[in-house]
C-alpha positions in Angstrom: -14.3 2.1 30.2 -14.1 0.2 26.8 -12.4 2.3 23.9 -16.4 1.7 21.9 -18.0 3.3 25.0 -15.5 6.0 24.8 -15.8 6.9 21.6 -19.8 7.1 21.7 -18.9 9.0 24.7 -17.0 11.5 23.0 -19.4 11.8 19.8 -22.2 12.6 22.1 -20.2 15.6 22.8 -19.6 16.3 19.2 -23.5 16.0 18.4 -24.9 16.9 21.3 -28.6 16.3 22.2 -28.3 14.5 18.2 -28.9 10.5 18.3 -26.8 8.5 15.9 -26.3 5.3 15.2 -22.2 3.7 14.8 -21.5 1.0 12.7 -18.2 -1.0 11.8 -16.8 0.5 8.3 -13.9 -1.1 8.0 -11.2 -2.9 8.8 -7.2 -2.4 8.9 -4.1 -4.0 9.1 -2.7 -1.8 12.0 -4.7 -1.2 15.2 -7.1 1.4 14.0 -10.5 0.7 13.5 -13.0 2.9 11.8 -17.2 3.2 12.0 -19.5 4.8 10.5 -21.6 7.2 12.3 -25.0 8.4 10.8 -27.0 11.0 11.7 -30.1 11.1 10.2 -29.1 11.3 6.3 -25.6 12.2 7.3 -23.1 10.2 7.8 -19.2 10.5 9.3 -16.4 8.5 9.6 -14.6 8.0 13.1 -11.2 6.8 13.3 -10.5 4.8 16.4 -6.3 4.5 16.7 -5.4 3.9 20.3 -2.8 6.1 21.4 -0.5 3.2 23.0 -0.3 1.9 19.3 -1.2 4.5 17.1 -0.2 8.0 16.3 -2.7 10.4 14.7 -0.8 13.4 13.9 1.2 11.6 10.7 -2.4 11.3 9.2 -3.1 14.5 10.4 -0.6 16.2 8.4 -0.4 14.0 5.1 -4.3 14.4 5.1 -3.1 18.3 5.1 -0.3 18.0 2.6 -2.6 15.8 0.2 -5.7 17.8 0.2 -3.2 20.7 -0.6 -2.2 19.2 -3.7 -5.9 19.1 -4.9 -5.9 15.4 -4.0 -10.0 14.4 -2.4 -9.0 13.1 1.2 -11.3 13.1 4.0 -12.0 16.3 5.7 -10.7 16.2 9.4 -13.8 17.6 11.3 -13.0 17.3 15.3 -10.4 15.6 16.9 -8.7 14.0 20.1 -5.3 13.0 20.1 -5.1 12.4 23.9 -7.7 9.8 23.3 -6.8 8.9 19.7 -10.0 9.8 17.9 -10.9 11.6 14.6 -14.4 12.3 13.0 -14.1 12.7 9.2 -16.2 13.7 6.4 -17.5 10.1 4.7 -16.2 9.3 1.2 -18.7 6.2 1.1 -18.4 2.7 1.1 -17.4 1.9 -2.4 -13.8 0.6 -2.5 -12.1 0.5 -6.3 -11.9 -3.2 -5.4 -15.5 -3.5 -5.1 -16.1 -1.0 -8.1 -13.9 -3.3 -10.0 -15.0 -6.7 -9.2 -18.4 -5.6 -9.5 -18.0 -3.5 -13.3 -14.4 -4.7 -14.6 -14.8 -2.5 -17.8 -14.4 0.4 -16.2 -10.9 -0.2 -15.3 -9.8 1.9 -17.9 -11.0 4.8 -16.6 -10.8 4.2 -13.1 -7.3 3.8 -13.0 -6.8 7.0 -15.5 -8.4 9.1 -12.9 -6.0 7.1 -10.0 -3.0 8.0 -12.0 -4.1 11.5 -12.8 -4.3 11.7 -8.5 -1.1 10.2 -8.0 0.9 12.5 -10.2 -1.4 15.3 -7.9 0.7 13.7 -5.3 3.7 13.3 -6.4 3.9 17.1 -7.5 3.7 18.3 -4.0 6.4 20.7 -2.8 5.7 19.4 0.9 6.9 16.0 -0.1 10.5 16.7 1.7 9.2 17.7 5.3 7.8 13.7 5.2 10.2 11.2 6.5 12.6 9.7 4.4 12.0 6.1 2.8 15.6 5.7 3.2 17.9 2.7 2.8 17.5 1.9 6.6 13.4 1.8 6.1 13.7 -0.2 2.8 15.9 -2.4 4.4 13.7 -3.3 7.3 10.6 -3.6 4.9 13.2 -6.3 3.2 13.6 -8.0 6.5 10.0 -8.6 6.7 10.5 -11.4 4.2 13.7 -14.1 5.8 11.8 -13.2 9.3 8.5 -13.6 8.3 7.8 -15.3 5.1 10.5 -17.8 5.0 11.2 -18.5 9.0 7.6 -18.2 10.1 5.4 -19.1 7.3 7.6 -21.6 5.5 9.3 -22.8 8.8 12.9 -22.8 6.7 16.2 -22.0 8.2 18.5 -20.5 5.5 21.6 -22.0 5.0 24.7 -19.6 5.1 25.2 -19.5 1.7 21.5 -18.8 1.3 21.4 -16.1 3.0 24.5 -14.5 1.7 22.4 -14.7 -1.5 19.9 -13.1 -0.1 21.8 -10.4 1.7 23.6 -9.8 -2.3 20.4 -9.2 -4.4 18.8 -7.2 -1.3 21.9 -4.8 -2.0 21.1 -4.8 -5.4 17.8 -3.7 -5.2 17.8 -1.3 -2.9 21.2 0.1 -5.3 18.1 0.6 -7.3 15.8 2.1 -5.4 17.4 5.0 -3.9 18.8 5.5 -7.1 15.2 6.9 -8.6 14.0 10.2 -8.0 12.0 10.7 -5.0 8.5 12.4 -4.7 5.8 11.9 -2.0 5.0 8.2 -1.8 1.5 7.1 -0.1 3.0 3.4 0.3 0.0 1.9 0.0 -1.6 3.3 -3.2 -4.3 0.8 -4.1 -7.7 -1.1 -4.7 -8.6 -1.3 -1.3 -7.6 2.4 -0.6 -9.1 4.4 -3.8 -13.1 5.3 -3.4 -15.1 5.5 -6.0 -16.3 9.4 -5.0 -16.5 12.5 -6.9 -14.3 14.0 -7.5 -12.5 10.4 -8.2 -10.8 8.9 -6.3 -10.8 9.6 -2.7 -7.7 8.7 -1.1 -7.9 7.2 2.2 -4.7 5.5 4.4 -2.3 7.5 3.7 -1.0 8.1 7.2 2.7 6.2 6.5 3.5 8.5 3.2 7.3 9.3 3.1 9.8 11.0 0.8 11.1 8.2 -1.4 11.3 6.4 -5.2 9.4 7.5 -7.5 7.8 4.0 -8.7 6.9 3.4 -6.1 3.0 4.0 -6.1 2.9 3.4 -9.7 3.7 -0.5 -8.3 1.0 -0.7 -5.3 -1.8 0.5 -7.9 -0.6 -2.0 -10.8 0.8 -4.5 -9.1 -2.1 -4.9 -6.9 -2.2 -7.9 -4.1 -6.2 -7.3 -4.5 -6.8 -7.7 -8.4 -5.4 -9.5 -11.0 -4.5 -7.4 -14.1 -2.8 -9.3 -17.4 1.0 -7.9 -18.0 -0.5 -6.5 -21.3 -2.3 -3.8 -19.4 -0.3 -3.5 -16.7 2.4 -2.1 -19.4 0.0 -0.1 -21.3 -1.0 1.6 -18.0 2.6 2.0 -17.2 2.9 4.0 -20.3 0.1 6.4 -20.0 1.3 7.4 -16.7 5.0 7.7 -17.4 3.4 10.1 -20.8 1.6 11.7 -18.1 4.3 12.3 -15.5 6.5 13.5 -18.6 3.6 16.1 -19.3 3.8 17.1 -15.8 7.2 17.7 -14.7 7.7 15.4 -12.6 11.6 14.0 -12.5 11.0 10.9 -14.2 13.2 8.9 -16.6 13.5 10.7 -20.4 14.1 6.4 -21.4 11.0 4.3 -21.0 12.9 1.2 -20.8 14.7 2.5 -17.9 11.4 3.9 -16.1 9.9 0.4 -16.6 13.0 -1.4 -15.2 12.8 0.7 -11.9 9.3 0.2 -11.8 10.0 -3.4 -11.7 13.2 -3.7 -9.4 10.8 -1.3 -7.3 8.3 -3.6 -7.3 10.5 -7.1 -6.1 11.5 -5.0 -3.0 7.7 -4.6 -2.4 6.5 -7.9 -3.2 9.2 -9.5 -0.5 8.1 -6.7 1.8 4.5 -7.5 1.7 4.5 -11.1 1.4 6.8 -10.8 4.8 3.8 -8.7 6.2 1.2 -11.2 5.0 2.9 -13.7 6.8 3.2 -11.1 10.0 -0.7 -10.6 9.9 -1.2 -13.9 9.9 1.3 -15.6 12.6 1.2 -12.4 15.1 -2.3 -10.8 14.7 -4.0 -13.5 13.5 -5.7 -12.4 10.3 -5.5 -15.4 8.4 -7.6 -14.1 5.3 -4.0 -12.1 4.1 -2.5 -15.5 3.4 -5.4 -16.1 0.4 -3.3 -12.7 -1.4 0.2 -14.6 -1.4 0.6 -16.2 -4.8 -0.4 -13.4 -6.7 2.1 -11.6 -5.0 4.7 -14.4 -5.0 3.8 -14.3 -8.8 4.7 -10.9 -9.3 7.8 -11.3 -7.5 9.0 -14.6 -9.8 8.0 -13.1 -13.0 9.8 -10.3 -12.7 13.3 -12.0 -11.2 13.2 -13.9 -14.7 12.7 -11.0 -16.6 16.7 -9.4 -14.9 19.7 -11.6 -15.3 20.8 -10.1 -11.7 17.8 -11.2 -10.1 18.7 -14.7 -10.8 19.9 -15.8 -7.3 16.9 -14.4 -5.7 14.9 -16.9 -8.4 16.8 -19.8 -7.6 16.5 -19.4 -3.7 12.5 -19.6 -4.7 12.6 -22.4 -6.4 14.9 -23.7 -3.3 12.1 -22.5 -1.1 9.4 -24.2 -3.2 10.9 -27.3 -4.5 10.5 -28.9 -8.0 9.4 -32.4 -8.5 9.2 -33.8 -12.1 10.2 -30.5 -14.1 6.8 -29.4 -12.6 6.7 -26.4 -10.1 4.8 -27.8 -6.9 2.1 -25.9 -6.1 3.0 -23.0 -3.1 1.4 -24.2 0.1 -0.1 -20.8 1.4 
């Protein structure tokens, strides 16, 4: 029996003698699937995440741990891990993206209420029961971008002294990373993942959180693949929510300069990271649209190398990558 039949299958038991009607809601990255079921004038979410691919119970208990913390995630209202089904409550169909796109002035305030629910997060006392985002993880995540971006997507085999580059500023950053303090980290805290809902926002996948840097967050909500923001803001925001974390407790650097350069160095091990996924989506799943979201990442990643005199290597090797002609920077073929 197909998984859709399945899952109607298993709703009519949930509803019983109720007709509804199941729609696509959205797509994902990993294997999951979600629809929207509606019953008359209600509406649910059902998560479809195949057991052969997916596990449930890590969004079982981060959806536990966040809406602990007073953070709006969806409500888990029946469930089947055998068959890898879950029927939540709906937090609608407006993504910040879409909010954003559609009413760019209210950014300010959108983003004030994001930070405000990321600092809920990072407060948690359950953050240390989540796995650790430990140098092992972050160095796989690096991985992503020699295996992906540069031998897959650019076709380039790296020279040995390239790659001893490489392998040098990777030990750098990571030095960095698991230098910061750690706190609960969602690891994929933006646009596409905050709903416009009351109370705002409503969190959705958040089933990979771990136990890691700090910054982290603060980079997938600022530094967005989705949605361009000018470096003006991007620092302004940065400062509210650093003033904000202050307020709060939370163990963050008493230096703003030194916040801002983690936040940074956090955010080039990131930017590799998901520019190797992009490349991964595209080449082994097929979703081509992810390779549209590369230069604005691969922008991040070079502004910020110039910006640190020990990111300098890592600058060169993209310039070897993408190769000069005339003093002018040849545009990336994505």
């Amino acid at each position: 029996m197909e998984r859709k039949q399945l899952l109607e299958r298993w709703l009519q038991d949930q509803f019983p003698a109720q007709p509804f009607t199941l729609q696509p809601a959205s797509t994902d990255a990993s294997f999951r699937r979600y629809f929207r079921a509606s019953l008359g004038d209600r509406t649910f979410i059902v998560m479809d995440a195949p057991p052969e691919q997916e596990d449930c119970t890590p969004f079982l208990r981060v959806a536990q741990i966040l809406a602990a913390s007073g953070v709006h995630v969806p409500k888990i209202l029946a469930q089947n891990l055998d068959l890898g089904f879950l029927l939540l409550s709906d937090l609608g169909n407006t993504t910040f993206l879409q909010a954003l796109n559609h009413q760019p002035g209210d950014a300010s305030q959108l983003y004030g209420e994001a930070m405000d629910a990321l600092i809920s997060m990072q407060l948690s006392h359950q953050a240390e029961n989540l796995p650790a985002y430990d140098e092992a993880l972050l160095q796989r995540e690096l991985d992503l971008f020699p295996d992906w971006y540069i031998a897959k997507h650019l076709q380039v085999d790296l020279a040995e002294q390239q790659q001893a580059v490489l392998r040098a500023v990777f030990s750098r950053i990571l030095q960095n990373n698991l230098a910061q303090p750690r706190v609960l980290v969602h690891r994929d805290y933006h646009s596409r993942n905050l709903m416009v809902t009351s109370p705002n926002p409503g969190v959705i996948d958040f089933q990979d959180a771990v136990y890691g840097p700090i910054t982290y967050d603060l980079v997938s909500l600022f530094k967005d693949a989705y949605i361009r923001w000018d470096e003006e803001r991007i620092l302004d925001w940065t400062i509210r929510y650093w003033e904000k974390a202050r307020k709060a407790g939370l163990p963050i650097a008493a230096d703003f300069a030194e916040f801002y350069r983690d936040f940074e160095w956090m955010g080039v091990q990131r930017h590799l990271k998901v520019l190797g996924i992009f490349a991964r989506l595209n080449y082994r799943d097929g979703k081509a649209n992810y390779l549209n979201d590369m230069p604005l990442v691969m922008e991040y990643l070079r502004k910020a190398c110039e910006r640190y005199r020990e990111l300098a290597p890592l600058l060169n090797l993209l310039d070897e990558l993408h190769p000069v002609e005339s003093g002018q920077k040849v545009g990336y073929t994505f």
